[in-house]
N, C-alpha and C positions, 0 to 999 in steps of 0.2 A: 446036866441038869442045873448045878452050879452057875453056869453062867446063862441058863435061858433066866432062872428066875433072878439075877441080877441086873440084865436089861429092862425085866418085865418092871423090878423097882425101880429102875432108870428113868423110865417110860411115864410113869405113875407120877414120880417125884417132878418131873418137865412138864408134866400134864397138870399142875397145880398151878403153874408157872404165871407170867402174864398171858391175855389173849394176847390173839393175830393181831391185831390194829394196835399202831405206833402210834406216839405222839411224835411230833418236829423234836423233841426235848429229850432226849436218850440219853443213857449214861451211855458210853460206846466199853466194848469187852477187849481184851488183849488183844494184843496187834499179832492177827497169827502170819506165817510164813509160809510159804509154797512149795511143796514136798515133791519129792522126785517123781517118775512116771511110771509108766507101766509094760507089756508085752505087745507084736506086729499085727498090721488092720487084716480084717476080712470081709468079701462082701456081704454088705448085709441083704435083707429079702428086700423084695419091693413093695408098694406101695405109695401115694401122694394123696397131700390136705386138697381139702377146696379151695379154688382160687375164687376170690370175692368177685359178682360180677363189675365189672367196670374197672377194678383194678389192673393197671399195666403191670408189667414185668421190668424192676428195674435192672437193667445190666451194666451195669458198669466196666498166796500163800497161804496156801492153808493148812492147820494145826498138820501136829505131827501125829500120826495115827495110835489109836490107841493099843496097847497091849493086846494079843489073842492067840489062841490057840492056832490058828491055821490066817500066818500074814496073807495078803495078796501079792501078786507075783510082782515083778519089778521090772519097767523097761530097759533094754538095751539098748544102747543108741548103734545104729550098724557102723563100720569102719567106712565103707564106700560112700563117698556122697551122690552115686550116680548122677545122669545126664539134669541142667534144670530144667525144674517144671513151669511152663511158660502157662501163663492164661489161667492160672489154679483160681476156681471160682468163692475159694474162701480169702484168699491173696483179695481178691477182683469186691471180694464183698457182693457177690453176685444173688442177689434178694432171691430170685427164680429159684436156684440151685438151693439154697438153703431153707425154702419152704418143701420143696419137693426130699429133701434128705429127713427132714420132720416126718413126713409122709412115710420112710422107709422106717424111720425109727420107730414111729409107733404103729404101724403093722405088725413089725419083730415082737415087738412086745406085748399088743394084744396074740398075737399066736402063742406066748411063751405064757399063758396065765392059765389057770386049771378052768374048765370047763365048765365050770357053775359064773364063774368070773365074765370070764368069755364070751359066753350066752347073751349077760348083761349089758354088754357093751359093743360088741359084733354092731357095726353098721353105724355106728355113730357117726356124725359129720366131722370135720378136722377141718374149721376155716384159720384164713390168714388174716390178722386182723393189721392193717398198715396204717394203722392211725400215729400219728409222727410224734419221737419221742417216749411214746409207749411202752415202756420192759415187762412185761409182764406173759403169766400163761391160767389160763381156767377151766374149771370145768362148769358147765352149768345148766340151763332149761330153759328155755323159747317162751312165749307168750303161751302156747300150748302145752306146756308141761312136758315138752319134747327136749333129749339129751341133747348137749353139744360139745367139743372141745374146740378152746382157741389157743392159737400164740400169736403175739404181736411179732410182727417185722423185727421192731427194736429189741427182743430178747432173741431171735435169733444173731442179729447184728452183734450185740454185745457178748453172746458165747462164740461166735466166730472170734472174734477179737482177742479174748481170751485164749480161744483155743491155739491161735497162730501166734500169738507172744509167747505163751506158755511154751511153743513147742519150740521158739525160737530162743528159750534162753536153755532149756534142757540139751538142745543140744551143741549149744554155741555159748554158754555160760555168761550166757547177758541176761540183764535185768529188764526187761518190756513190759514184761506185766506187770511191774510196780510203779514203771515211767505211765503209762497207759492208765493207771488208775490215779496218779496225781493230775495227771491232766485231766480225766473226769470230774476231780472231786477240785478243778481250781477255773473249770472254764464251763463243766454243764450244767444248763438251766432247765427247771421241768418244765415238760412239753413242748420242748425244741427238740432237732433232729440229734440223732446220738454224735458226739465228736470224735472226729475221725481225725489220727495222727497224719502229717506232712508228709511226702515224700521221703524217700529216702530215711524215713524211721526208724526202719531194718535196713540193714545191709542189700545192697541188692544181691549179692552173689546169694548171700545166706534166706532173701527172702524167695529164693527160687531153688534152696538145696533140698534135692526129692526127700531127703533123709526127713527132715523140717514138715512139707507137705504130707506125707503118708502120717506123720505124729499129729499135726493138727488136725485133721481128718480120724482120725481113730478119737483123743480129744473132743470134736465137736460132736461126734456120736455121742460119745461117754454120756459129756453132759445133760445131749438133749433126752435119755435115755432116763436119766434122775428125775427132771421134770417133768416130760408126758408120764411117765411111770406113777408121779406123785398125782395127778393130775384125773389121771385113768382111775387111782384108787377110791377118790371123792366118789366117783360115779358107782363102780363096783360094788365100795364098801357100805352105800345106803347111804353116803352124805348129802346129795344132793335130791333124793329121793326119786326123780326121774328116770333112773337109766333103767327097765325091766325087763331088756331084751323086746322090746317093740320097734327098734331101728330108730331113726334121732330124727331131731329139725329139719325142715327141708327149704326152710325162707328166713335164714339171720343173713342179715347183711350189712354191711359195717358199723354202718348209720344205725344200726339196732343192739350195737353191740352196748354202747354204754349206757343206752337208757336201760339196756335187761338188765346189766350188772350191779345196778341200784337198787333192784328191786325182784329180778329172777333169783338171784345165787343169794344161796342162805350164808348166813355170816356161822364161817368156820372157827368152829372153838377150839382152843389149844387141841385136847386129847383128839379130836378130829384129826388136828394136822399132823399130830405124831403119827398115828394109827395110818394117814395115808405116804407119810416117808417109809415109816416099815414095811407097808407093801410095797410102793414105790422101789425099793430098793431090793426086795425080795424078787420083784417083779423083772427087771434089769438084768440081776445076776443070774436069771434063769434065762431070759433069751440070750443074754452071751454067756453063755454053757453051752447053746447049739451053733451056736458062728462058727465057720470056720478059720482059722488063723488067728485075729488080733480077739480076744474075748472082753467085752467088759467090767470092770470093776468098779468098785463105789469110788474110784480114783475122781471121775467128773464128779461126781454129786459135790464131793468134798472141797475140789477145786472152784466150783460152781459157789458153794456156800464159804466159800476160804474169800474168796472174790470180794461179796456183797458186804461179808462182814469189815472187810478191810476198807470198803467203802463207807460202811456204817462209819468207820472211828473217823475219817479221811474226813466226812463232812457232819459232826453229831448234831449240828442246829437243825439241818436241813434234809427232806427225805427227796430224792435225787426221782427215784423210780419207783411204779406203784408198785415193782414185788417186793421191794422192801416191807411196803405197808399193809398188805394184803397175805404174807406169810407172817410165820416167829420168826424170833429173831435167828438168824443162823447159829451163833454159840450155843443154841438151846437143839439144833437140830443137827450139828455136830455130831455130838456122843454117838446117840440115834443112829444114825447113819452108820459109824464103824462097825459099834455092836449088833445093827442087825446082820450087816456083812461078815462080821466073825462067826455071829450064830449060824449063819447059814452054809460058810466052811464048813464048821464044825457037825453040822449033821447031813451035810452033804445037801444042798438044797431039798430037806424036809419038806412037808408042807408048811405052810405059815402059822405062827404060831398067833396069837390072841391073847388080849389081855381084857378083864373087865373094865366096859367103859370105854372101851377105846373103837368100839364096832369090830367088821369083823364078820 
């Protein structure tokens, strides 16, 4: 009880904080560092987003964890590097693959939400939004008051990126995902396509070692699993006020994405966005509790928000990507993040717990 009601002041005390919307002018936070990994993949359920019409198919450090009662588990890198993996669609960057793994991920996790939740959200659309240079993910409402969720091309790009240097330095003890984020924060421009590292950036032996592949693959689950999770809870939690188990949108299409977002999706206030990292993340640790093999942990989310922040310091005049500007800050969604994954160790995935103010 000790530590729910020390989160809950956690929570409360971040919920005071600044809003969602950045200015260009940030004070940037510590420069955090990139923490070890985690446990082996398993498949996850099925499921895939909407493909936008007319869109083609392209084919081509964060803190150290907080203190708790029950850590999470730690990966093991295997000794084998078995046969390489040729044509790996996260290696390939392959746009298709990694809209359609969105697609698995948040099925897993609508299935993994209790039943009043579930109700609410059951049926909603899942489009891909490919508008260029775009990072970002939302939940929102149609000209009809009809639910939606998106992610852009470019946040899935960009956690692919991460996920496959990440996994290239854990197990080969190089630095990628540091090089990878100075070269974001010294060559990219908003609303240009995302920069993609040279050939030969990785190693090739190492960009095709199975060991490397099976870990960025668990990874780009992880992450995407923080996000729709946080994203889902908007709708669930009454932020958006649309989602009532009526089934979602049935006509958003690209071209409509930005004009509704001006003007459909309600501007989230801090305690909102707390409130939906806690489910978010509550929400996550429950559908990998039913995986089989690799389970997920708040390991992506933290990776995920270890990333952005370290990109906050990397460029502080400049805001790169609109999730920067459209979430908190990451140092402020940090804490958050460990402590609801502690508390939920610790009672064994509970039901979620609620604080005043924060919905729910």
């Amino acid at each position: 009880m000790n530590l729910l009601r020390s989160i809950g002041a956690l929570v409360l005390a971040l919920g005071l904080a600044a809003g969602c919307q950045r200015s260009s002018s940030r004070r940037p936070p510590s420069q955090p560092t990139y923490g070890q990994g985690y446990p082996p993949y398993g498949a996850p359920p099925q499921g895939y987003p909407q493909q936008q019409p007319g869109y083609p198919q392209q084919q081509p450090g964060y803190p150290p964890a907080q203190t708790g009662p029950a850590p999470a588990p730690t990966f093991s890198v295997p000794t084998l590097p078995g046969l390489p993996v040729l044509g790996d669609p996260i290696n390939d960057i392959n746009i298709g693959w990694l809209q359609s793994e969105a697609g698995v991920v948040m099925g897993a996790l609508i299935g993994a939400l209790p039943s009043g939740a579930q109700q609410k959200v059951k049926g909603i659309p899942f489009i891909a939004d490919p508008t260029v240079g775009e990072v970002n993910a939302f939940a929102g409402c149609d000209d009809q008051r009809m639910p939606f969720m998106a992610i852009t091309d470019g946040l899935l790009e960009v956690q692919a990126q991460i996920a496959q240097f990440k996994a290239t330095d854990e197990i080969f003890g190089t630095r990628k995902l540091d090089e990878f984020l100075r070269m974001l924060a010294q060559r990219q421009r908003p609303g240009q396509p995302i920069i993609r590292p040279p050939m030969g950036f990785i190693d090739p032996a190492q960009h095709t070692d199975a060991r490397k592949v099976e870990r960025q693959r668990q990874l780009y689950h992880e992450q995407l699993a923080f996000v729709l999770g946080h994203e889902l809870g908007h709708h669930h939690l009454g932020h958006t006020g649309c989602a009532n188990g009526q089934g979602g949108s049935r006509g958003v299409t690209p071209a409509d994405l930005g004009r509704m977002l001006s003007r459909a999706l309600p501007v989230f206030n801090q305690p909102n966005e707390i409130a939906a990292d806690v489910a978010g993340v509550n929400n996550l640790l429950s559908a990998g509790a039913r995986r089989q093999g690799y389970r997920w942990t708040e390991g992506g989310a933290m990776l995920t928000l270890g990333f952005f922040a370290s990109l906050d310091q990397l460029t502080p005049a400049t805001i790169l990507f609109a999730f920067e500007q459209t979430h908190p800050h990451p140092a402020l969604r940090q804490p958050v993040v460990q402590q609801t994954a502690n508390t939920w160790r610790l009672t064994g995935g509970a039901p979620v717990f609620t604080f005043p103010g924060l919905g729910g």
